[in-house]
C-alpha positions as CSV (number, residue, x, y, z in Angstrom):
1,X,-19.0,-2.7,19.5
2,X,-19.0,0.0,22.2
3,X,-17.6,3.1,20.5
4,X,-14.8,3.5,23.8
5,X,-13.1,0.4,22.5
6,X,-10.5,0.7,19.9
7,X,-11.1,-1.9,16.8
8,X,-8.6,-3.9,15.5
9,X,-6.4,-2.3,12.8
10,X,-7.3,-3.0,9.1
11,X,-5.3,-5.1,7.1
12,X,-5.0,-2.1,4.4
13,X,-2.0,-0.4,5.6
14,X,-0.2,-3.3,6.1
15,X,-1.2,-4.8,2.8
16,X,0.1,-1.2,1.7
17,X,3.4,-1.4,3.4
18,X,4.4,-4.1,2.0
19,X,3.6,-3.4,-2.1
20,X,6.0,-0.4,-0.8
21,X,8.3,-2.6,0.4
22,X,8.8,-4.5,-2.6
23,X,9.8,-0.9,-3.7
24,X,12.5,-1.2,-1.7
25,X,13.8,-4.6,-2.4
26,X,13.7,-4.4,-6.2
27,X,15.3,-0.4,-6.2
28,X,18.7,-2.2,-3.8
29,X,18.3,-5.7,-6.4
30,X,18.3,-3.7,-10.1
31,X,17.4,0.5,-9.1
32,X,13.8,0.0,-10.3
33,X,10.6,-2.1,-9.9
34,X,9.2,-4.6,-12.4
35,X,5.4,-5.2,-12.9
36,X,6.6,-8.6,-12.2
37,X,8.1,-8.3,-8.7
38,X,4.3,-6.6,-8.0
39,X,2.5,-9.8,-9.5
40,X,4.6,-11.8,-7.1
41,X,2.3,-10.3,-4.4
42,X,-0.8,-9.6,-6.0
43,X,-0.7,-13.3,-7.7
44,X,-3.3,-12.4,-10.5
45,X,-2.5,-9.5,-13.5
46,X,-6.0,-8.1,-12.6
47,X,-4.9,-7.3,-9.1
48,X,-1.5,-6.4,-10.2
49,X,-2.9,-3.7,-12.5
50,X,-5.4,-2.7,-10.0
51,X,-2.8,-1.9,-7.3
52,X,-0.1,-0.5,-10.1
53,X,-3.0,1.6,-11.1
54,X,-4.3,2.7,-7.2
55,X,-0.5,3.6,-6.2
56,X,-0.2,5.7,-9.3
57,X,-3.4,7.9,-9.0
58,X,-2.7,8.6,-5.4
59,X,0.6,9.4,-6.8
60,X,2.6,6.9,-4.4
61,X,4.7,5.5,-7.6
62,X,6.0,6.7,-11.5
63,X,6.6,5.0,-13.9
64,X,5.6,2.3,-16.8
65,X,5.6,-1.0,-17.5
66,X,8.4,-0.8,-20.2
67,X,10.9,1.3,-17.9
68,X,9.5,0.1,-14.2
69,X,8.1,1.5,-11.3
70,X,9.9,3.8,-9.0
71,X,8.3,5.5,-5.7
72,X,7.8,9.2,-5.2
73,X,8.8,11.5,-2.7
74,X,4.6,10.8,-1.6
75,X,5.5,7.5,-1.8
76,X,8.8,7.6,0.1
77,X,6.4,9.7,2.7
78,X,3.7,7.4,3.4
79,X,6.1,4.3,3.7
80,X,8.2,6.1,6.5
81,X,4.6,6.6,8.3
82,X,3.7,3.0,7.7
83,X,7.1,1.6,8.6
84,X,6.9,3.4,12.2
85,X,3.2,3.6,12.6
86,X,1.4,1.2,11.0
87,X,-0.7,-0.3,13.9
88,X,-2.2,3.6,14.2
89,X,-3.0,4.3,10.7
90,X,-4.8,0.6,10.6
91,X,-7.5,1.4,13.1
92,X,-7.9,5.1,11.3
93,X,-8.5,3.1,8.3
94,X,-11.0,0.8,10.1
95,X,-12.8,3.2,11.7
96,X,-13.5,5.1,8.6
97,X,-13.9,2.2,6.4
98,X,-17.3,2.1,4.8
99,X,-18.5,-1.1,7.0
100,X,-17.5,0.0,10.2
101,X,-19.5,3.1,9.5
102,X,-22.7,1.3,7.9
103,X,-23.1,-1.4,11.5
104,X,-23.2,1.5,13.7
């Protein structure tokens, strides 16, 4: 790929935006977020604990399984970015991904 041509966006931020927007939905439905409504998206438990735990050490969401899930002011941060620019913050994402770097 000629580096003056911009790559597609990577389907990480978006996948991102919407685990935050399931934030969203269950906070207006019952004020907090069960590990459940995340499963719904993930569709395994491993991938449900992986993302519960990624959002959690980037410090994106609080919370526990017991009391549920609630998103940070971080959290509240990055979603605002992703809601208006997602399209931008997908081709950072694929230009510093590990395989774009590794075929050039």
């Amino acid at each position: 790929m000629c580096p003056r041509i911009t790559p597609s966006p990577s389907r990480a931020a978006e996948r991102l935006k919407e685990y935050l927007d399931i934030f969203d939905v269950a906070h207006a439905k019952r004020g907090k977020t069960l590990e459940y409504d995340i499963y719904r998206r993930a569709g395994t438990q491993w991938q449900t604990d992986r993302m519960i735990e990624y959002l959690q050490e980037n410090g994106l969401i609080k919370g526990d399984k017991t009391k549920g899930y609630q998103k940070t002011k971080k959290g509240e941060i990055w979603h605002d970015i992703l809601k208006k620019h997602s399209d931008l913050v997908g081709v950072l994402t694929k230009e510093l991904s590990g395989d774009r770097r590794k075929r050039q």
